[in-house]
KELODREN-655872 format. One line per 2 residues: number of its first residue (from 1); for each residue x, y, z of C-alpha. Coordinates in steps of 0.1 Angstrom, whole numbers. Layout:
<atoms>
NUM> X Y Z  ... $
</atoms>
This chain:
<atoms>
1> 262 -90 511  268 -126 522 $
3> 270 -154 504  237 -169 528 $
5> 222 -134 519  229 -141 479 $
7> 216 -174 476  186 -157 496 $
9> 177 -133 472  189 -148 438 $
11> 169 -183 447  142 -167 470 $
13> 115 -190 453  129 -220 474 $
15> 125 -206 506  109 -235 516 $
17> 135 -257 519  175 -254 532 $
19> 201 -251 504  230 -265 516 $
21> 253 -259 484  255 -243 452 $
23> 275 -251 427  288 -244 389 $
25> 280 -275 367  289 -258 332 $
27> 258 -253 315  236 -253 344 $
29> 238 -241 383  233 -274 404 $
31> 218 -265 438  215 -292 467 $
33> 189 -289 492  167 -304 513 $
35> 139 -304 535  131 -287 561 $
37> 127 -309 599  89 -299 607 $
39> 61 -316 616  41 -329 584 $
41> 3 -340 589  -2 -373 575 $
43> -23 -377 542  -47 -400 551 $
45> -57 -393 592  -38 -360 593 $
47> -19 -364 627  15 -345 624 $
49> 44 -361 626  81 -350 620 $
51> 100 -392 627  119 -398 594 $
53> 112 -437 585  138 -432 554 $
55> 152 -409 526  148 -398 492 $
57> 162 -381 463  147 -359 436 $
59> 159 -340 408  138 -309 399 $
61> 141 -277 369  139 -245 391 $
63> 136 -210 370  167 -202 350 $
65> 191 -179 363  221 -157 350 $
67> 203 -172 314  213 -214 327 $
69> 191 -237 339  191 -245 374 $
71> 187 -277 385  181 -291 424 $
73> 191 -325 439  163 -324 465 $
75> 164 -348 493  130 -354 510 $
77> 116 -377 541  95 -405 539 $
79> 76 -403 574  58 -429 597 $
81> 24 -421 607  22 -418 648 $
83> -13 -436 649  -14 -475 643 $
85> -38 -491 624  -36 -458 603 $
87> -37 -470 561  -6 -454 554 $
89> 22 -462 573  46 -445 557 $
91> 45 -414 532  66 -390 516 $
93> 64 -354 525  54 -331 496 $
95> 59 -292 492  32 -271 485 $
97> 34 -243 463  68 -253 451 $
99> 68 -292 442  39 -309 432 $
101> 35 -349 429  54 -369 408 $
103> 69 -333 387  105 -327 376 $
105> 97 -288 377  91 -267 399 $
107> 54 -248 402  68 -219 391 $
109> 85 -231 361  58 -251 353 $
111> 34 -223 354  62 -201 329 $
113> 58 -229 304  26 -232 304 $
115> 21 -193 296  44 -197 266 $
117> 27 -225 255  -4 -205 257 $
119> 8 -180 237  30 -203 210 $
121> 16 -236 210  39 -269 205 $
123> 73 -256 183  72 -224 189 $
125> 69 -229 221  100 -254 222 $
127> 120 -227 200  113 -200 232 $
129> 116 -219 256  149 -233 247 $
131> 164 -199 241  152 -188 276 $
133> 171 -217 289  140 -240 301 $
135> 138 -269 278  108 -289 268 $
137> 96 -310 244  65 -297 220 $
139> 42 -327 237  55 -317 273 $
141> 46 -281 266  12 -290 248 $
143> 4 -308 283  11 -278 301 $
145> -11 -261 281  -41 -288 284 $
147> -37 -285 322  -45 -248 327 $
149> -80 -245 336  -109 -230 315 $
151> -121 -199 333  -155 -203 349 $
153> -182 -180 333  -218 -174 343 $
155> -239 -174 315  -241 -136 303 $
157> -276 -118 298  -270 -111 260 $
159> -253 -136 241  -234 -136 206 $
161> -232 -162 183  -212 -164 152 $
163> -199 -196 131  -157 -195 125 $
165> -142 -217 94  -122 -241 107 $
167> -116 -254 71  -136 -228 47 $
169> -166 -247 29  -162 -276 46 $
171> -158 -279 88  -173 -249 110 $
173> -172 -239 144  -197 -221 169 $
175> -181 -189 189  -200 -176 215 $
177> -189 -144 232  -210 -117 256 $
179> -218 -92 236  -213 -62 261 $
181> -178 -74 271  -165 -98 244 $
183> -156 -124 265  -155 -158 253 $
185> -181 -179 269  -174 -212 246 $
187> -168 -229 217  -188 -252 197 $
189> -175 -283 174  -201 -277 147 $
191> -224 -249 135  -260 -268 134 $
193> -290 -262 153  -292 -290 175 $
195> -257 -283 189  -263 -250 198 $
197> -299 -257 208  -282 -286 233 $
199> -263 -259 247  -283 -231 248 $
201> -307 -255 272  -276 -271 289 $
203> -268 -230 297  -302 -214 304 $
205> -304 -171 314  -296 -154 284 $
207> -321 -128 278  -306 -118 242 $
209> -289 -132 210  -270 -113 188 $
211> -266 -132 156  -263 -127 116 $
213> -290 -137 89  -281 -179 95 $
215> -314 -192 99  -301 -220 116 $
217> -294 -200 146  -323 -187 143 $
219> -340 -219 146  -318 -232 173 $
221> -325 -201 194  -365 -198 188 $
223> -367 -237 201  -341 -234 231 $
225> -352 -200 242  -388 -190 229 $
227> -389 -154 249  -352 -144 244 $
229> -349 -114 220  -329 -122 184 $
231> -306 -94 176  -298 -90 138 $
233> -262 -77 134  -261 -44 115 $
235> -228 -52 98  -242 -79 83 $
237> -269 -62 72  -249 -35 59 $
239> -227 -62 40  -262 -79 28 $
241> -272 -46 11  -238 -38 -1 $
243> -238 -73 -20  -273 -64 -36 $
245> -265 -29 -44  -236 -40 -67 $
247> -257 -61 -85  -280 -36 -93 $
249> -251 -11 -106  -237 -42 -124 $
251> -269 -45 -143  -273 -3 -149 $
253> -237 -1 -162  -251 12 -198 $
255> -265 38 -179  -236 58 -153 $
257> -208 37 -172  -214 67 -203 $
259> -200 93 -181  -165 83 -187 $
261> -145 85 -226  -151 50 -244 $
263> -118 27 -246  -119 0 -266 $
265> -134 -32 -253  -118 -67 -250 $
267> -123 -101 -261  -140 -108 -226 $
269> -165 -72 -233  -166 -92 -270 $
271> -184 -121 -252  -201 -103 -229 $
273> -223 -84 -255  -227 -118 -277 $
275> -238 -139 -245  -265 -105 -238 $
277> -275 -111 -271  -278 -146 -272 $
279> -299 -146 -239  -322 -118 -247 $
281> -331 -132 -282  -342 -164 -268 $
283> -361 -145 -236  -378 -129 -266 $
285> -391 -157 -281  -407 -174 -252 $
287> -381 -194 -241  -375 -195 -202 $
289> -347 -189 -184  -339 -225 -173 $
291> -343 -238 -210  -317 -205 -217 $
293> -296 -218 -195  -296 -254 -210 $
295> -291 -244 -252  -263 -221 -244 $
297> -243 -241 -218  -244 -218 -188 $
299> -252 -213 -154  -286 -201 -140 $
301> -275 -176 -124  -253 -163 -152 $
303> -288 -166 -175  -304 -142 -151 $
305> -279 -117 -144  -276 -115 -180 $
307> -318 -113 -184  -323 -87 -158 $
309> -295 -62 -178  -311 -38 -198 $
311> -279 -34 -219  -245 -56 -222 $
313> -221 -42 -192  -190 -26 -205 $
315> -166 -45 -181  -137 -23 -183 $
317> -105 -26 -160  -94 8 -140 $
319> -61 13 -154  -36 21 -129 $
321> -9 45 -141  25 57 -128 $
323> 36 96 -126  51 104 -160 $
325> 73 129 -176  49 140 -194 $
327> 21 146 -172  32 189 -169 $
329> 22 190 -204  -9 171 -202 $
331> -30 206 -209  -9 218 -237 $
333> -12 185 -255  -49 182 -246 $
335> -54 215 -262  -33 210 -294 $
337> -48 176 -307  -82 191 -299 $
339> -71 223 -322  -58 199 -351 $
341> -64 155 -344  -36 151 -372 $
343> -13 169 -357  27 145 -357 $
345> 37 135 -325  72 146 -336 $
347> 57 180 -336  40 182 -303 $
349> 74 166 -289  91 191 -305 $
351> 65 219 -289  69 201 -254 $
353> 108 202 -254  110 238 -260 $
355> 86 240 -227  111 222 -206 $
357> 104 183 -221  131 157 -207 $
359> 116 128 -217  115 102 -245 $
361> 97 101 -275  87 67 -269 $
363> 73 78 -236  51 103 -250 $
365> 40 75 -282  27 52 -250 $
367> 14 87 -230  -11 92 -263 $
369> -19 60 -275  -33 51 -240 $
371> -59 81 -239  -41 98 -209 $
373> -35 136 -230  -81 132 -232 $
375> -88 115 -199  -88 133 -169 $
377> -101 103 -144  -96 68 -149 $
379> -122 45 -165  -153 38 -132 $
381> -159 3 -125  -187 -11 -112 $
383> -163 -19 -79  -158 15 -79 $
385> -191 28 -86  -203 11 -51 $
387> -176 21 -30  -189 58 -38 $
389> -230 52 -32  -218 33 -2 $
391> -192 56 12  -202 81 40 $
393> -205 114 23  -184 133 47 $
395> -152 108 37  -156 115 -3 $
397> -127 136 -15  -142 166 -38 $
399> -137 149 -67  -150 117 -56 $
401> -185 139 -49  -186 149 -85 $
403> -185 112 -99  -209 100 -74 $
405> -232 132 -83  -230 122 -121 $
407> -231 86 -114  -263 93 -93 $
409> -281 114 -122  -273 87 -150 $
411> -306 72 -150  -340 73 -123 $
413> -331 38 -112  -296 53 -100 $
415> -309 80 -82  -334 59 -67 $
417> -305 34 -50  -284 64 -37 $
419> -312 77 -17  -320 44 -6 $
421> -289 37 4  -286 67 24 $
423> -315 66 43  -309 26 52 $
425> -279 36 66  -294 65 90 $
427> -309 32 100  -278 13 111 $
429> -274 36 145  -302 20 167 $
431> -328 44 175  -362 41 188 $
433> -390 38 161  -360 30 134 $
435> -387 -1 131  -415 20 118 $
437> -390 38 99  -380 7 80 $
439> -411 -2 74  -411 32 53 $
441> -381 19 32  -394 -10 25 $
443> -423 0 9  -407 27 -11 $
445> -374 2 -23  -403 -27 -35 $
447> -417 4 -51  -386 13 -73 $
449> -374 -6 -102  -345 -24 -84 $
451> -350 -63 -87  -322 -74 -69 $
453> -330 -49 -40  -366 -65 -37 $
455> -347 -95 -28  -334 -83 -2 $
457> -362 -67 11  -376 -101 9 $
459> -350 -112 34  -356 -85 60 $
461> -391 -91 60  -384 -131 67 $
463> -366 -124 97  -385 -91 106 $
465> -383 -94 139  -347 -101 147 $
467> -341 -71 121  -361 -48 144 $
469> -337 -57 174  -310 -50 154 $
471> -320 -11 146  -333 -3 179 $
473> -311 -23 203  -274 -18 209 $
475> -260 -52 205  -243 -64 180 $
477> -215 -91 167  -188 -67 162 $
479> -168 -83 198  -172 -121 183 $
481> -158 -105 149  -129 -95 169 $
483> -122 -128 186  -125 -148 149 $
485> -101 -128 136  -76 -138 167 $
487> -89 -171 165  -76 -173 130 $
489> -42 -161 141  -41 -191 167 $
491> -51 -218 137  -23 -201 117 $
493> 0 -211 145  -11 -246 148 $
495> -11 -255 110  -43 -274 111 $
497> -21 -300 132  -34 -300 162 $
499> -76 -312 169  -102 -295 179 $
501> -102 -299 215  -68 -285 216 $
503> -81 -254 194  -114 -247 218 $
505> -86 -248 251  -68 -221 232 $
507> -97 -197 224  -112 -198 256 $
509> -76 -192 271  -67 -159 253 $
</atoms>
């Protein structure tokens, strides 16, 4: 191959113009070109010409090659406009597709920045791009960035609309996505109903929103688009319920918390009992709960959580223990202290050694004075009592199904919430007449003695008909749940330094 043929292929994206040299300038490869002598149409009247009036010099960053940075000493024309009386005179040819006005890069270069900026941001993207041998500064690659254009998208038929935490309990942000293809449609400074109302009428067409329990949205959406259906999301609802249904096994812990041994309670199990005590003594005498609250220095809520407990919650920490030496002999030892509770530890180590024993005597001390040699499962806690009524069946382990069938039986109230629980969530896949269906639940969960589940029935029936939607239709959030947890990433990146507008450009980039 030639050396015309070389310089052909290896800087093919200047084809438009004649290299006349190439040349080794240490850390970078200084190539000197220039025009080529065609006809240009004039900017303003657009009559070709090709008569040079004068010269000039430019200095542009081309694509690295061999891992340097190539750099090209372009010499254009300033032409003369053939027609007189035309308003420019005189102009200087340009370069489409390779050289745009007033740049020091090249289109293609440019565009390669502004991709890693898209995906890094300001330092990171510096840090990159240096190493790929196309310096810029943080600003100059945040200006790339700022220059690629926000895709054009209609407005979808079903909309989702979620809030994202730009600074968690204090500054939020709208996201709104299409809810069949998760695309991001746009993004929102703040999450209150006359911002979203503004753009929901700005945006008209959407037959749908998908949304969780904010009544804010709600609002927003009822004023902006009266006949578009309200989608409640179902994980939300699912999470709603969840929250609820660990209240109500917080407050029937006397009941399903006797299935395991007793351990010996703490000081914070000490003031538990004294503060149910307390509370209950003073309900008893006619004193309300916001007077409660008042005499004994606590929190509302903590009053009524404590008043709607028919006994003090044992709250007892699972204990999380490590594979011992001793664990072989757990049986043996179970068997022996059952036979005689007096029996010397130096005689059951003694007993355990002839069996094969390696271990410590101090090990074994710590193995019975913990309650492991009686225990065969760890101490439930309420945590975990949820995560088994709340579980799918099919995904319990065997042993898991026997705590959750004696945790179930403890008391009526139990057993009630269970089959609640698993009828709601033959709910959660959207069927037709799942509306009538909950209809059914509702009735029968206001019928049990479950307080804190009332309350939640309370909240399905305030936003009945979104809830509906939400059984029977399949949209839901889970696309916009997706892009918040990638939008979080991108904040991570920027380090809360960069403002909002900068933020929005991103998201509706990725």
């Amino acid at each position: 191959m030639d050396v015309n043929s070389l310089v052909g292929t290896v800087f093919s994206g200047l084809s438009a113009l004649v290299v006349e040299d190439v040349a080794d300038g240490g850390d970078a490869i200084v190539v000197t070109a220039r025009t080529r002598d065609v006809a240009v149409p004039c900017p303003v009247c657009g009559s070709p010409t090709a008569k040079a009036h004068g010269y000039h010099r430019r200095t542009v960053a081309d694509v690295p090659v061999d891992g340097r940075q190539v750099v090209v000493h372009l010499r254009v024309r300033r032409l003369a406009c053939p027609i007189l009386g035309c308003r420019r005179q005189t102009f200087r040819e340009q370069i489409p597709g390779l050289l745009e006005r007033h740049q020091r890069r090249t289109v293609r270069l440019a565009g390669q920045v502004s991709q890693v900026a898209r995906e890094l941001c300001g330092r990171a993207a510096t840090r990159l791009a240096g190493l790929l041998a196309m310096p810029v500064s943080r600003s100059t690659a945040l200006r790339h960035l700022q220059r690629l254009p926000l895709p054009r998208r209609e407005v979808p038929r079903v909309i989702a609309v979620d809030d994202l935490a730009l600074k968690r309990r204090h500054r939020y942000a709208t996201i709104m996505t299409n809810a069949e293809t998760g695309e991001r449609i746009d993004v929102l400074s703040d999450r209150t109903a006359d911002t979203l109302e503004k753009w929901l009428r700005e945006h008209p067409g959407a037959e749908a929103v998908c949304r969780d329990g904010s009544a804010t949205y709600a609002e927003a959406v009822r004023r902006a688009l009266p006949d578009a259906v309200q989608v409640s999301d179902r994980w939300h609802l699912w999470r709603n319920l969840r929250d609820k249904v660990q209240l109500e096994i917080r407050a029937h812990a006397g009941c399903w918390a006797t299935i395991n041994p007793s351990r010996p309670g703490g000081i914070r199990e000490q003031t538990t009992r004294e503060r149910w005590n307390k509370i209950h003594d003073l309900h008893g005498q006619g004193v309300d709960l916001l007077e409660c609250a008042r005499r004994l220095s606590l929190a509302l809520n903590t009053v009524k959580r404590y008043a709607r407990m028919p006994e003090p919650q044992a709250l007892r920490l699972t204990p999380a223990y490590r594979p011992t030496l001793v664990d072989p002999y757990r049986d043996h030892l179970r068997e022996r202290r059952r036979a005689d509770p007096a029996v010397p530890v130096t005689h059951l180590l003694r007993e355990i050694r002839d069996l094969g024993y390696t271990g410590s005597a101090n090990l074994l001390v710590r193995y019975l004075s913990q309650g492991r040699a009686e225990g065969d499962r760890p101490v439930t806690t309420p945590r975990h009592a949820g995560r088994l009524l709340l579980t799918d069946p099919e995904n319990l382990r065997p042993k898991e199904t026997a705590l959750l069938e004696k945790i179930t039986a403890a008391c009526p109230e139990m057993t009630q919430l269970a089959d609640l629980i698993n009828v709601f969530a033959t709910l959660l896949k959207p069927t037709e007449g799942n509306d009538l269906k909950l209809t059914e639940w509702i009735t029968t969960a206001r019928a049990a003695a479950l307080p804190h589940l009332h309350s939640f029935t309370n909240g399905l029936e305030i936003d009945r008909l979104a809830v509906n939607a939400g059984l029977t239709l399949p949209y839901h959030n889970g696309r916009t749940e997706g892009v918040n947890t990638r939008t979080k990433r991108i904040m991570r990146q920027m380090h809360g330094r960069a403002g909002f507008d900068l933020l929005r450009h991103r998201i509706l980039l990725a």
